[in-house]
Residue frames as qw, qx, qy, qz and C-alpha x, y, z in Angstrom:
[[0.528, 0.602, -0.593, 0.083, -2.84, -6.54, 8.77],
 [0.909, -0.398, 0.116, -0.051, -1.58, -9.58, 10.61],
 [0.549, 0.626, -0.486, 0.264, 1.74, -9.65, 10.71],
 [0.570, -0.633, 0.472, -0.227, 2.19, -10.97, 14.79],
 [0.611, 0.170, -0.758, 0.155, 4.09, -13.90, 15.43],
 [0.736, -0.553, -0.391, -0.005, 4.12, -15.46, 19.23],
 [0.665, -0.360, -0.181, 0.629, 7.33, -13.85, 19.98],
 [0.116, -0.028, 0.001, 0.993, 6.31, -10.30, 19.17],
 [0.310, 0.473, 0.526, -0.635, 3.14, -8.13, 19.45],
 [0.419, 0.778, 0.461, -0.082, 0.48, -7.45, 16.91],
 [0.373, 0.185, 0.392, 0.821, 1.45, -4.95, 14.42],
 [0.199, 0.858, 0.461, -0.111, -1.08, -1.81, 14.10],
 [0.451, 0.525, 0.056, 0.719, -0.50, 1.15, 11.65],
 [0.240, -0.924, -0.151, -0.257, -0.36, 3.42, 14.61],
 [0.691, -0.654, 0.249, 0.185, 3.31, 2.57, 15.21],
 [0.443, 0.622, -0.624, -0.165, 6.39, 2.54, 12.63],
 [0.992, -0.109, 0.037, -0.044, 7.23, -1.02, 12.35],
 [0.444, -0.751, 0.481, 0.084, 10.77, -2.39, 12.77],
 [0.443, 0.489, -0.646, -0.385, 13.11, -3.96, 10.36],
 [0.114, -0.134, 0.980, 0.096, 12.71, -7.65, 11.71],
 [0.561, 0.548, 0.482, -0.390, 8.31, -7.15, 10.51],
 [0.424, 0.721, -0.272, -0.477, 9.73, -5.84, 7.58],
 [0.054, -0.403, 0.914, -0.010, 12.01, -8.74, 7.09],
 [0.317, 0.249, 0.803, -0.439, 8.99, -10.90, 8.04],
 [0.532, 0.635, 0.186, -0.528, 6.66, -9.18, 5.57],
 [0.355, 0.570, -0.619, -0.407, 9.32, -9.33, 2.47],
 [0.035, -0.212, 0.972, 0.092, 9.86, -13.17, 3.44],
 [0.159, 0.347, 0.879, -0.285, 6.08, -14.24, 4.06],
 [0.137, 0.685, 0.436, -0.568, 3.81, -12.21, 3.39],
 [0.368, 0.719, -0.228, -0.543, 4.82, -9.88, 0.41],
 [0.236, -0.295, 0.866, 0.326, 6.80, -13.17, -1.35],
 [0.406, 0.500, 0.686, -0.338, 3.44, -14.09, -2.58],
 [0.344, 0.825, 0.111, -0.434, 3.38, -11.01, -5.08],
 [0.812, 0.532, 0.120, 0.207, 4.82, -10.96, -8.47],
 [0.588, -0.345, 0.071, 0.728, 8.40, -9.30, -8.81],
 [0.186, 0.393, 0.535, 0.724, 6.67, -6.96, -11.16],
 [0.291, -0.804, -0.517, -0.048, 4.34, -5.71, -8.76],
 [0.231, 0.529, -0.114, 0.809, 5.36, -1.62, -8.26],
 [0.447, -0.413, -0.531, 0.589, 6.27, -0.23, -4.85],
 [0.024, -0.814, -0.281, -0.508, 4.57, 2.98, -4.33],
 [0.314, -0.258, -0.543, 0.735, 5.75, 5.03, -1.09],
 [0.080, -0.841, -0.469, -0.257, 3.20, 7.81, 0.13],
 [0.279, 0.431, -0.179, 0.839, 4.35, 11.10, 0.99],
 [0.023, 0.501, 0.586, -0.637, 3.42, 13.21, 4.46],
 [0.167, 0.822, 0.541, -0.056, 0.95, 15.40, 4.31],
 [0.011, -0.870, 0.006, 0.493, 3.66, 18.29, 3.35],
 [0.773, 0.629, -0.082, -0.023, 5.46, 16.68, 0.83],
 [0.368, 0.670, -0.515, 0.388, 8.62, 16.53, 2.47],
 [0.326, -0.625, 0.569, -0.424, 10.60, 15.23, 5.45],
 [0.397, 0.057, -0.916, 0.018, 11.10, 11.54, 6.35],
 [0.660, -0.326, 0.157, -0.659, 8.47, 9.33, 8.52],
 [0.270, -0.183, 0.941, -0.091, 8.76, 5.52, 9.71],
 [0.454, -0.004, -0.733, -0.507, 7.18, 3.23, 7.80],
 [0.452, -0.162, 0.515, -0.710, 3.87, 2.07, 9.49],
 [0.507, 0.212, 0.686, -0.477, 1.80, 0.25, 7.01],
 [0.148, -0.265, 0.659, 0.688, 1.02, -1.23, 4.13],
 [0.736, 0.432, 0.431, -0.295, -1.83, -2.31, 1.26],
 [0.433, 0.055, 0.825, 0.358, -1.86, -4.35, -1.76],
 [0.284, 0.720, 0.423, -0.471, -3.50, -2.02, -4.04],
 [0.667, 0.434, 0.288, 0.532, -3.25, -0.57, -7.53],
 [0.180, -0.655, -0.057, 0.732, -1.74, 2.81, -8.75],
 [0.414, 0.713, 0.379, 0.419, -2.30, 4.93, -11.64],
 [0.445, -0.245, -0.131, 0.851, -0.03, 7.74, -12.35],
 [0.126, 0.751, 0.238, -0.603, -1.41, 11.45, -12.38],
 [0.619, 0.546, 0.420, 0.377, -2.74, 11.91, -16.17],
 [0.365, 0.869, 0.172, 0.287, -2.33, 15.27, -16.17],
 [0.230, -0.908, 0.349, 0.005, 1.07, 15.90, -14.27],
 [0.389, 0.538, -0.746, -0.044, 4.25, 13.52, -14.42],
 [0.804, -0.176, -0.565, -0.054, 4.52, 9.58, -13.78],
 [0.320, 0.315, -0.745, 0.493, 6.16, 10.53, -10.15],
 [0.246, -0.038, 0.433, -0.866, 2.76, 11.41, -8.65],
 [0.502, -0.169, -0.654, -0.540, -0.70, 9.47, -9.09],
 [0.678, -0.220, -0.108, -0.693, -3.47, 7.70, -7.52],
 [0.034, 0.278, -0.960, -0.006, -4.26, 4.70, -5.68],
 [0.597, 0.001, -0.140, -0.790, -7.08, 2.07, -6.10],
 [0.776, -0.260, 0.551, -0.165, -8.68, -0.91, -4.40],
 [0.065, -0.140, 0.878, 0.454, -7.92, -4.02, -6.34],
 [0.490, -0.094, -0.757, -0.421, -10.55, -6.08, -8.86],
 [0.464, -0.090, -0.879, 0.065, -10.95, -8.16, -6.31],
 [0.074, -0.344, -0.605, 0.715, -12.09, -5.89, -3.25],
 [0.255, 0.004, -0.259, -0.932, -14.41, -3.94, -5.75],
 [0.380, -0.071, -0.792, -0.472, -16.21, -6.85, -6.46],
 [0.269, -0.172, -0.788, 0.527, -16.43, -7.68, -2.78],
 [0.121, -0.622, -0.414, 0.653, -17.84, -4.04, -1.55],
 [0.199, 0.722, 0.525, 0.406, -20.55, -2.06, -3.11],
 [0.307, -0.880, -0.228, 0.283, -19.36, 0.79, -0.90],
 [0.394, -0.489, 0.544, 0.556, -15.88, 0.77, -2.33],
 [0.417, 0.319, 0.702, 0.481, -17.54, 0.29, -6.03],
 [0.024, -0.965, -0.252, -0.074, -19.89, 3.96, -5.17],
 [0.198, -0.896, 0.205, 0.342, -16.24, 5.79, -3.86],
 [0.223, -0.444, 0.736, 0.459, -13.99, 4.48, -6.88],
 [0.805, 0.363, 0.397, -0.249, -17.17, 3.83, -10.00],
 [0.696, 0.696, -0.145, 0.106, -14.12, 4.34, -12.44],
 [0.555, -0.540, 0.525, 0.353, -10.39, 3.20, -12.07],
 [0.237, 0.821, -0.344, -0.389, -8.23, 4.32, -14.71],
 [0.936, 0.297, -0.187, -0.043, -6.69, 1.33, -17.65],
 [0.428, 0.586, -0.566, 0.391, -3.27, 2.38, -16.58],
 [0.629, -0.592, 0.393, -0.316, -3.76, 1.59, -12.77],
 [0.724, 0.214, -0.644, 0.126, -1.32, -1.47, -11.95],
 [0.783, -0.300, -0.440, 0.322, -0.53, -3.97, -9.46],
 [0.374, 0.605, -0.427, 0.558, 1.05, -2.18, -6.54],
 [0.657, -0.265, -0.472, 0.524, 2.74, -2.28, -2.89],
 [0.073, -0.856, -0.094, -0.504, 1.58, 0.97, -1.16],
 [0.519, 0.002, -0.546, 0.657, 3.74, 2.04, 1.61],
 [0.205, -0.905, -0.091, -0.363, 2.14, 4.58, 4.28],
 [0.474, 0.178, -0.550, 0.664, 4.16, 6.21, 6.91],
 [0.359, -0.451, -0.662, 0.480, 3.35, 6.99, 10.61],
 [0.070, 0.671, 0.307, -0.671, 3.10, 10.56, 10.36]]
């Protein structure tokens, strides 16, 4: 993710990022995407508690067929399949429902 400018450092997901990247990202960067395009937020690994936001990907989501639309899946896009036969052998089926989405991860 490139998200540096000359008057701040690099960005890496190994740090929670700060509201003027975010700012940065929403204006540049994410402005790009449709206004239709669904924000996804990933949960920790317990399902609870809060984490800083660290990092992000442009990816699809498909909710969980056999539980409720709050929970579901995420998958590269079209476009990165096509790219990487590795990523076409670990994902040979993405679901019809999968849509556009803005995946959020958090630091911990």
């Amino acid at each position: 993710m490139s998200t540096s400018s000359p008057a701040e450092p690099p960005v890496r997901g190994d740090q929670p990022l700060t509201l003027a990247v975010l700012r940065r990202l929403v204006g540049n960067t994410w402005a790009r995407l449709p206004g239709t395009t669904l924000v996804v937020l990933s949960t920790d690994p317990e399902g609870n508690g809060f984490s800083p936001f660290s990092t992000y990907a442009h990816a699809r989501y498909a909710p969980d067929p056999d539980g409720d639309d709050l929970r579901g899946e995420v998958y590269p896009l079209e476009s990165e399949l096509a790219r990487d036969a590795e990523l076409r052998s670990l994902f040979p089926q993405v679901p019809d429902s999968a849509v556009s989405a803005l995946v959020l991860y958090p630091l911990g």
